[in-house]
Chimera marker file (.cmm) of the C-alpha trace (Angstrom):
<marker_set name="trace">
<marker id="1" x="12.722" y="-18.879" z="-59.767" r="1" g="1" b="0" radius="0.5"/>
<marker id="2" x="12.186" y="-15.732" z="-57.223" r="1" g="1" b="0" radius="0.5"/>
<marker id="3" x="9.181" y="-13.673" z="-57.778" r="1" g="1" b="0" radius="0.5"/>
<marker id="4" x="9.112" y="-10.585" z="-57.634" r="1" g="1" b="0" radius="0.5"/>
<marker id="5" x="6.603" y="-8.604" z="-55.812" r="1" g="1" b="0" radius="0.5"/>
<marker id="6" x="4.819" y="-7.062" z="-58.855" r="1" g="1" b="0" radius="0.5"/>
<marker id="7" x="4.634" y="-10.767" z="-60.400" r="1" g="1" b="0" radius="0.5"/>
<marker id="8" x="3.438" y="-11.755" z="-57.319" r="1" g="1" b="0" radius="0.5"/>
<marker id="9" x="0.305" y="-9.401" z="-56.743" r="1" g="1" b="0" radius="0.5"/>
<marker id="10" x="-0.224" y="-9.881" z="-60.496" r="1" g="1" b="0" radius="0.5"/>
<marker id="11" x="-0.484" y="-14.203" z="-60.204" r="1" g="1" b="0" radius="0.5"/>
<marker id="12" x="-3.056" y="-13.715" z="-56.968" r="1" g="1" b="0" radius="0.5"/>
<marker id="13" x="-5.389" y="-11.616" z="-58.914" r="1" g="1" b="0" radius="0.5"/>
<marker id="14" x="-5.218" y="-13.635" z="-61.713" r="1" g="1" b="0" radius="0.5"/>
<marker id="15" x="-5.554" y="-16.609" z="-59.409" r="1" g="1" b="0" radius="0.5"/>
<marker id="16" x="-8.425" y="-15.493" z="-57.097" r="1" g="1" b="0" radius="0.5"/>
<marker id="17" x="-10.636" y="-12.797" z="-58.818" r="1" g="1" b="0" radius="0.5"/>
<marker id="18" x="-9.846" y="-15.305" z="-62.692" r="1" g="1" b="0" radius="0.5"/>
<marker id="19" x="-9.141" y="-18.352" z="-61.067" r="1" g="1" b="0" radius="0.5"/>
<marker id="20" x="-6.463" y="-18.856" z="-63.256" r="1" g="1" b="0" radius="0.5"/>
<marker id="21" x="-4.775" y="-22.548" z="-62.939" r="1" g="1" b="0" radius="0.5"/>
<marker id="22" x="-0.606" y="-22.580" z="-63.484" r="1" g="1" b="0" radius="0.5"/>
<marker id="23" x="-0.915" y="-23.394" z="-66.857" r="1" g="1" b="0" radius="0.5"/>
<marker id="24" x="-3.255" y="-20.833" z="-67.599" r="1" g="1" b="0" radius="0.5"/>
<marker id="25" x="-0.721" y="-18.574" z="-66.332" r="1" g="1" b="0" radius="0.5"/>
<marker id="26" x="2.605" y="-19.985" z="-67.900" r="1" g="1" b="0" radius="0.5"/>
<marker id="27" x="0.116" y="-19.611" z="-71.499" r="1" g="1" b="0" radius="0.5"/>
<marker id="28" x="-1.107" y="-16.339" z="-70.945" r="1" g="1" b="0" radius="0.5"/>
<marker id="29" x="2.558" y="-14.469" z="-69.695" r="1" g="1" b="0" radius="0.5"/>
<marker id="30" x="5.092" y="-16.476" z="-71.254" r="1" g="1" b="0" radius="0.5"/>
<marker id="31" x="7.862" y="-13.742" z="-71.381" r="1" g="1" b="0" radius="0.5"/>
<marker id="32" x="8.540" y="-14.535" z="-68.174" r="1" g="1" b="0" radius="0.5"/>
<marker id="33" x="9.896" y="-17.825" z="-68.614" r="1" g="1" b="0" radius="0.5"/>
<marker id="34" x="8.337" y="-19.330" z="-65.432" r="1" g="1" b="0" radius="0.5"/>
<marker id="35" x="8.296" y="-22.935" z="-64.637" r="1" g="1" b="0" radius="0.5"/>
<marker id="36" x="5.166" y="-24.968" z="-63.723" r="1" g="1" b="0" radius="0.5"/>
<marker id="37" x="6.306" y="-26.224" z="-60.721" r="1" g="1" b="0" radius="0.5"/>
<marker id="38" x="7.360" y="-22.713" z="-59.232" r="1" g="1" b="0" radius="0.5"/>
<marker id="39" x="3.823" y="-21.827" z="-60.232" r="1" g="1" b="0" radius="0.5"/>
<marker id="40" x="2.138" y="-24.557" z="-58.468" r="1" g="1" b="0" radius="0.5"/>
<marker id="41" x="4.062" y="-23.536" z="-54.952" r="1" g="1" b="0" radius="0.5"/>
<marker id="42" x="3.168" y="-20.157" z="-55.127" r="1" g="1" b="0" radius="0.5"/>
<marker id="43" x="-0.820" y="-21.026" z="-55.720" r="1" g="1" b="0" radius="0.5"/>
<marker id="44" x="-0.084" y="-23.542" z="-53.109" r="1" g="1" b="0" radius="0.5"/>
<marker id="45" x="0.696" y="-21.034" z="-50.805" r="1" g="1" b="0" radius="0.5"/>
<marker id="46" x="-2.168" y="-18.857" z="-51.440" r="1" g="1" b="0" radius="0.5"/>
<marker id="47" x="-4.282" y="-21.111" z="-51.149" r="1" g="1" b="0" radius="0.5"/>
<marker id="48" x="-3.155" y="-22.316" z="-47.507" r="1" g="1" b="0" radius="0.5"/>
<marker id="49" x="-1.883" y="-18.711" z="-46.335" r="1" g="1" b="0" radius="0.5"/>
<marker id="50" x="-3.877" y="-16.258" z="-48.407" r="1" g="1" b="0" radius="0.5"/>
<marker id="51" x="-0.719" y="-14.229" z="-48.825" r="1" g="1" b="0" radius="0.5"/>
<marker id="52" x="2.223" y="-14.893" z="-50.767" r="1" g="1" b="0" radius="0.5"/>
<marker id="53" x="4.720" y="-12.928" z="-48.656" r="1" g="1" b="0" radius="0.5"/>
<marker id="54" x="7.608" y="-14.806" z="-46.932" r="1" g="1" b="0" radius="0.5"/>
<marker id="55" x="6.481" y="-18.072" z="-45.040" r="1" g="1" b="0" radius="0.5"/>
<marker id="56" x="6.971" y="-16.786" z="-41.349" r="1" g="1" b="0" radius="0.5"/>
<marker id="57" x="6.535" y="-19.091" z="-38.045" r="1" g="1" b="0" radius="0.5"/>
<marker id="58" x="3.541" y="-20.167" z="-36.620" r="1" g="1" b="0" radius="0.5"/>
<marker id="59" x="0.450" y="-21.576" z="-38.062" r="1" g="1" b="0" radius="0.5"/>
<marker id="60" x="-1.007" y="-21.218" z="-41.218" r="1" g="1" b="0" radius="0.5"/>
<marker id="61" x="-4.262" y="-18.413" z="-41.511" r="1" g="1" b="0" radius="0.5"/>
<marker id="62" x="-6.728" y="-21.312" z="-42.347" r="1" g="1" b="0" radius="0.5"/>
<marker id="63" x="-5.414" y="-23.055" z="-39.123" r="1" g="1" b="0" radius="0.5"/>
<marker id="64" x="-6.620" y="-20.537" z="-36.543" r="1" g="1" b="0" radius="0.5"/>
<marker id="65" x="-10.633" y="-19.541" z="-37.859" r="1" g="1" b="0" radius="0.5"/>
<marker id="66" x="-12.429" y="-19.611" z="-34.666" r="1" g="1" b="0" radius="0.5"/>
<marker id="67" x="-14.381" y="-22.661" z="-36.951" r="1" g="1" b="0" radius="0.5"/>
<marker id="68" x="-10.939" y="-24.718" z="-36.803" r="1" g="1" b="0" radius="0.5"/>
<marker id="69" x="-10.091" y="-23.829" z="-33.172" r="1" g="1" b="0" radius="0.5"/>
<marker id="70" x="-13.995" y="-24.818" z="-32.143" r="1" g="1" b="0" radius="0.5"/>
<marker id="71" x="-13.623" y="-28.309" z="-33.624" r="1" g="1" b="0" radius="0.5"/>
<marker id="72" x="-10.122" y="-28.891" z="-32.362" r="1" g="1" b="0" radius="0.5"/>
<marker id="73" x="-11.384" y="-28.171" z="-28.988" r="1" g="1" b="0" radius="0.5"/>
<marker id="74" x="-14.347" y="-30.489" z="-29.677" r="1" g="1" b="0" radius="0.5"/>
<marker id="75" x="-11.690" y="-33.632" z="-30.385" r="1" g="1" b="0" radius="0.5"/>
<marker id="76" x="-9.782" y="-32.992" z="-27.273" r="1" g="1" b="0" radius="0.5"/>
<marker id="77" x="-12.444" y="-33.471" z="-25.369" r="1" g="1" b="0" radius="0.5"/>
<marker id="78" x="-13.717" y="-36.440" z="-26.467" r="1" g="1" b="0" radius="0.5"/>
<marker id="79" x="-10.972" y="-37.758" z="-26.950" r="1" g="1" b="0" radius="0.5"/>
<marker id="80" x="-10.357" y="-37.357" z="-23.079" r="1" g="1" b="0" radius="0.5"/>
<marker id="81" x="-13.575" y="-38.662" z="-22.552" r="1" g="1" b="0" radius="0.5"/>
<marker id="82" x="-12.863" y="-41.371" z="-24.464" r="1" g="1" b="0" radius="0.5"/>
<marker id="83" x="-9.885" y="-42.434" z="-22.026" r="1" g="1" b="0" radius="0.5"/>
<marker id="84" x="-11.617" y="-41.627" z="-18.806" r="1" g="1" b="0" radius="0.5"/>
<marker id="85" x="-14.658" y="-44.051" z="-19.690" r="1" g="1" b="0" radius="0.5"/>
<marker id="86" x="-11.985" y="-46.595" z="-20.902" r="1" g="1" b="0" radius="0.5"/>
<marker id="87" x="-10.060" y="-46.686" z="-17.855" r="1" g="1" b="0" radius="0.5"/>
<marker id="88" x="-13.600" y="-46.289" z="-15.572" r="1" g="1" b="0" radius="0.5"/>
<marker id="89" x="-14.841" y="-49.595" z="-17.353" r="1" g="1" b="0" radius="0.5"/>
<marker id="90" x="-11.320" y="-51.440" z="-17.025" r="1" g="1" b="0" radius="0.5"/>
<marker id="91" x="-11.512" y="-50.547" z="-13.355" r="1" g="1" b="0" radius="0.5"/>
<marker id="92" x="-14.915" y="-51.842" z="-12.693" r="1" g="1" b="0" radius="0.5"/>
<marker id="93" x="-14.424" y="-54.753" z="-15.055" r="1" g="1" b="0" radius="0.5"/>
<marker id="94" x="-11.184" y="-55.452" z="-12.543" r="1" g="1" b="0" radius="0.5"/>
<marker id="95" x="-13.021" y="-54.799" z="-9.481" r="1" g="1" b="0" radius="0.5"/>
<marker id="96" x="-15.931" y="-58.008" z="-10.789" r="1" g="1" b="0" radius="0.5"/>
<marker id="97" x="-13.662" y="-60.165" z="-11.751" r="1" g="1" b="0" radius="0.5"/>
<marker id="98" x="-11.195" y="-60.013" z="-9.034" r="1" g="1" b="0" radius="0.5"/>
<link id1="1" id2="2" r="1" g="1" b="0" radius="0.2"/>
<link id1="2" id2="3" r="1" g="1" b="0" radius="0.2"/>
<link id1="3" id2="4" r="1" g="1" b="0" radius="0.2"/>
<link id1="4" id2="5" r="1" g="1" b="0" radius="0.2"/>
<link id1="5" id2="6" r="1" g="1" b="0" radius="0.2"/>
<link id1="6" id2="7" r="1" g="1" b="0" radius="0.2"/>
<link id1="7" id2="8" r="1" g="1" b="0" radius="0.2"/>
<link id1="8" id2="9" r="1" g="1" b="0" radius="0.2"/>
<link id1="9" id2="10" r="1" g="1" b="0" radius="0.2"/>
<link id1="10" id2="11" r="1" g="1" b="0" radius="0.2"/>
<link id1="11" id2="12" r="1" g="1" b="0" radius="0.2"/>
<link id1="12" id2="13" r="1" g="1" b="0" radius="0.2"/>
<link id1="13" id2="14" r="1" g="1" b="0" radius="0.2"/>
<link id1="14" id2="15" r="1" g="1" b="0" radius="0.2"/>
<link id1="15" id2="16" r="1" g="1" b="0" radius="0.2"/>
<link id1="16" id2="17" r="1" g="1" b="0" radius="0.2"/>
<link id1="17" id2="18" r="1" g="1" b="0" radius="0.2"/>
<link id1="18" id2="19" r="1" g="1" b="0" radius="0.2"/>
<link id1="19" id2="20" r="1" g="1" b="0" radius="0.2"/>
<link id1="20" id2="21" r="1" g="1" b="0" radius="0.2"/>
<link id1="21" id2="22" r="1" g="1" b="0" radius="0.2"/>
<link id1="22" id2="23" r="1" g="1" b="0" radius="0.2"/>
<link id1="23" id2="24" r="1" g="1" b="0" radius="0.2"/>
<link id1="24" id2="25" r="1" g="1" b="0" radius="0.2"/>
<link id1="25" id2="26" r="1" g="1" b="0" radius="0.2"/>
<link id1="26" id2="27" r="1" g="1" b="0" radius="0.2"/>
<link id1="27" id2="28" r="1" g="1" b="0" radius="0.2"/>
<link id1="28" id2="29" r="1" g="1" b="0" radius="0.2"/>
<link id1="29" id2="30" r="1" g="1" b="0" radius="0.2"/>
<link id1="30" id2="31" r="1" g="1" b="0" radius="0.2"/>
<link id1="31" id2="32" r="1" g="1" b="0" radius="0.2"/>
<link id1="32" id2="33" r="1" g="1" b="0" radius="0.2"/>
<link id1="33" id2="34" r="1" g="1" b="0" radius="0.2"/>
<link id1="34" id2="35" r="1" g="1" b="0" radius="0.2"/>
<link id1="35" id2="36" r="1" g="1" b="0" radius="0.2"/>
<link id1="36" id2="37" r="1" g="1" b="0" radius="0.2"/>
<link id1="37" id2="38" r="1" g="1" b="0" radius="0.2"/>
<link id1="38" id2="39" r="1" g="1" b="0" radius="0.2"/>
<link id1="39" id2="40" r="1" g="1" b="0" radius="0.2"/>
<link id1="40" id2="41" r="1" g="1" b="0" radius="0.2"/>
<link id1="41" id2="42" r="1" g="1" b="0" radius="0.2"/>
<link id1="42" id2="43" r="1" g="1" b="0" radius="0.2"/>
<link id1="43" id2="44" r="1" g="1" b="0" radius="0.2"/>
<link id1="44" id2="45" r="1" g="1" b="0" radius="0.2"/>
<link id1="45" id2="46" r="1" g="1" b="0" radius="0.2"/>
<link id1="46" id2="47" r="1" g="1" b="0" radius="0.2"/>
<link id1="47" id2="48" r="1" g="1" b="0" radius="0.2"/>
<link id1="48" id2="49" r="1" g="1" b="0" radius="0.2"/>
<link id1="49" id2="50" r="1" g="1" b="0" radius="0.2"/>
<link id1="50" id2="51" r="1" g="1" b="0" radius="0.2"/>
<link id1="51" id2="52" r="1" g="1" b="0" radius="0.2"/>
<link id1="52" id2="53" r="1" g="1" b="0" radius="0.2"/>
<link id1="53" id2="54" r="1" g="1" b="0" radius="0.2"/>
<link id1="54" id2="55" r="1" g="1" b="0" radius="0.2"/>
<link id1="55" id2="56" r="1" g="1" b="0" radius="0.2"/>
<link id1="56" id2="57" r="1" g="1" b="0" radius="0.2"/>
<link id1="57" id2="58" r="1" g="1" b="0" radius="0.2"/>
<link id1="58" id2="59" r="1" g="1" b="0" radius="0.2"/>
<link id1="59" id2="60" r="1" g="1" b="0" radius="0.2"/>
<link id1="60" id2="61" r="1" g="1" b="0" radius="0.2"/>
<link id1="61" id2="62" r="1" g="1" b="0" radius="0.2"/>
<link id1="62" id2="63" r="1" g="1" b="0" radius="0.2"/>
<link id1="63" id2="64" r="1" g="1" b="0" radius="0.2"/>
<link id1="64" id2="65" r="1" g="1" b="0" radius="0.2"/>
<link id1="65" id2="66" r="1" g="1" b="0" radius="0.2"/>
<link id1="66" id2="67" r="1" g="1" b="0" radius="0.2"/>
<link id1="67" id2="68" r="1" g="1" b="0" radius="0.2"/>
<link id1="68" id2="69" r="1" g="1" b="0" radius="0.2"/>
<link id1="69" id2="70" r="1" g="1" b="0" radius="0.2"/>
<link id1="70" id2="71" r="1" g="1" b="0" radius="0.2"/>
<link id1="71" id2="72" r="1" g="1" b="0" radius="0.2"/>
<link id1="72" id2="73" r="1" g="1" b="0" radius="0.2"/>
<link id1="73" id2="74" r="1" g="1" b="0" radius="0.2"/>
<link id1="74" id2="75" r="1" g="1" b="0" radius="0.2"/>
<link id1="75" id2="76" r="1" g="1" b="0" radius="0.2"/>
<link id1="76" id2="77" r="1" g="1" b="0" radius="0.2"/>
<link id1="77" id2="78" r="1" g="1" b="0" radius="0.2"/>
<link id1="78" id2="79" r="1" g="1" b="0" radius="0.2"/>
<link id1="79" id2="80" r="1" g="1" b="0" radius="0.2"/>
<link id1="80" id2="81" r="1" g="1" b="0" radius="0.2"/>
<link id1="81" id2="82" r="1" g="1" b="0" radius="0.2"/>
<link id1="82" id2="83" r="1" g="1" b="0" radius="0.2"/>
<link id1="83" id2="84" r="1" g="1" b="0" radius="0.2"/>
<link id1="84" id2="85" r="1" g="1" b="0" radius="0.2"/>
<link id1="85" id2="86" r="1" g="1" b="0" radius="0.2"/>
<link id1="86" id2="87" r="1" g="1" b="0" radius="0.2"/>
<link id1="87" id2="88" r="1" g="1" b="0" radius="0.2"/>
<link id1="88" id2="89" r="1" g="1" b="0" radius="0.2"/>
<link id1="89" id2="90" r="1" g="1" b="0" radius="0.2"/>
<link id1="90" id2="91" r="1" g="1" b="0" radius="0.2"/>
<link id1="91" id2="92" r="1" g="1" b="0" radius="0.2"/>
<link id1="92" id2="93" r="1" g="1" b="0" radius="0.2"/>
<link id1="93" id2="94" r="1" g="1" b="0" radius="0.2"/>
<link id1="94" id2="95" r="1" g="1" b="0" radius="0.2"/>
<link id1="95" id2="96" r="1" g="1" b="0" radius="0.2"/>
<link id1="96" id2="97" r="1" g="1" b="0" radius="0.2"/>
<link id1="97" id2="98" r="1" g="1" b="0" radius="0.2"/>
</marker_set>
């Protein structure tokens, strides 16, 4: 089912400032005729985006909070780390037993 855009500012402030789950919503406008599932993508969507326009490219909103970004960083690095101490000990282990 397509939303429109007044059904769709009406379900986010139903969802966020009534936290409103699907169900609650299919109950309390059923003139609509809107199916659960079709519900559940949309709140899926706000949740993850914040926004229930179009799905554009790029990353989500939640994916690029300097928080996220920080800790990404944070894995790379050890995660290099990781390899250069594997392949320092390998070498030295090498170098004693050959």
């Amino acid at each position: 089912m397509i939303f429109n855009e007044e059904d769709k500012i009406l379900i986010k402030n139903l969802y966020v400032y009534k936290e409103y789950s699907a169900r609650q919503l299919i109950g309390d406008l059923p003139e609509k005729g809107r199916k659960l599932r079709n519900l559940n993508y949309l709140l899926k969507k706000l949740r993850e985006t914040d926004s229930t326009d179009r799905k554009r490219s790029g990353r989500p909103r939640t994916a690029r909070t300097p928080h996220n970004m920080a800790a990404v960083d944070d894995q790379r690095r050890t995660y290099i780390l990781n390899i250069c101490c594997n392949v320092f000990v390998v070498h030295c282990w090498l170098t004693v037993i050959f």
